[in-house]
C-alpha positions in Angstrom: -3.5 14.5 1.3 -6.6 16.8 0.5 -7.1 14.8 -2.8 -7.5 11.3 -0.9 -10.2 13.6 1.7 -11.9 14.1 -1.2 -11.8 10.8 -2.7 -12.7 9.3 1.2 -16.0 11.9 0.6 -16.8 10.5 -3.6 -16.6 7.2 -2.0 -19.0 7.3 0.8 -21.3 9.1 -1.7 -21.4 6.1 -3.6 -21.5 3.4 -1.0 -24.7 5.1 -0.1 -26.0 5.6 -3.6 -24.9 1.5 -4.2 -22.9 3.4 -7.1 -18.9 2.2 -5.5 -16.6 0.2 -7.4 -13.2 -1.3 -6.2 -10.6 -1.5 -8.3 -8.8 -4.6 -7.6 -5.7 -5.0 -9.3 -2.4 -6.8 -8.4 0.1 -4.5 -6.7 3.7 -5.2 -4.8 3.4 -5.1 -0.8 6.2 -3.3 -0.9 6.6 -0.9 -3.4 3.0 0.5 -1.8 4.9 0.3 1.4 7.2 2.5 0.4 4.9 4.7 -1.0 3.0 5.0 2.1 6.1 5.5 4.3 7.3 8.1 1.9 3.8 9.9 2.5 4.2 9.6 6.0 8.0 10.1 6.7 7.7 13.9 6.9 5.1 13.8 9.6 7.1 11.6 11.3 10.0 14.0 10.9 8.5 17.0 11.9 7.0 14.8 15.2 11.1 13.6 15.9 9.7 10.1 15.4 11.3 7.3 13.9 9.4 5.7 11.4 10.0 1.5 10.4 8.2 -0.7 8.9 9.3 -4.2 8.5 8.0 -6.7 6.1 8.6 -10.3 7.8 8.0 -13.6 5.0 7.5 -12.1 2.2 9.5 -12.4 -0.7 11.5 -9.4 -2.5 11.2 -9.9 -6.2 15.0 -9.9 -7.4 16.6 -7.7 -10.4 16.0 -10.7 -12.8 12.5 -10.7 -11.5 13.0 -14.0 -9.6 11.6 -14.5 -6.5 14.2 -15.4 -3.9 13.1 -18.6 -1.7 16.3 -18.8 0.5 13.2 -19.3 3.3 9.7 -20.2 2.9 8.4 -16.7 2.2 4.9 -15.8 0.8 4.8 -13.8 -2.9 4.8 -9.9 -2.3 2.0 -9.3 -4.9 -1.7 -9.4 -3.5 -4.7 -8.3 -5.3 -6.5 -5.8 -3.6 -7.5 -2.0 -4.7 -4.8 0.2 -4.0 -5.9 3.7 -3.4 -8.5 2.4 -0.3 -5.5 0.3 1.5 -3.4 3.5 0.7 
């Protein structure tokens, strides 16, 4: 948590300075869903919250690595950077 404060900080340091890069690489919706509820599941279980999140069309990559298109679903790898949707 105090690592990503800090990043937030190094960040807006370089916007200002015209110095920021993105890194935008392919990544799986949800595997950095589940990262993020993972981050956020003790918070919500110290607050007696229930925490879901719910991932409606989009496609779950199956063991073989297939995508499964039992329904018109949308491909669960987009290109964006990460660490800043994180």
């Amino acid at each position: 948590m105090m690592s990503s404060l800090v990043q937030d900080f190094l960040d807006f340091a370089q916007i200002k300075s015209g110095k920021f890069r993105i890194n935008i690489k392919p990544i799986n919706i949800h595997e950095m869903l589940e990262k993020v509820m993972a981050i956020q599941r003790e918070k919500a279980n110290e607050a007696e919250l229930k925490l879901v999140a719910e991932t409606t069309n989009i496609s779950k990559i199956s063991q073989e690595g297939l995508i499964q298109k039992s329904v018109k679903k949308y491909s669960p790898v987009v290109y964006t950077d990460e660490q800043r949707v994180m």
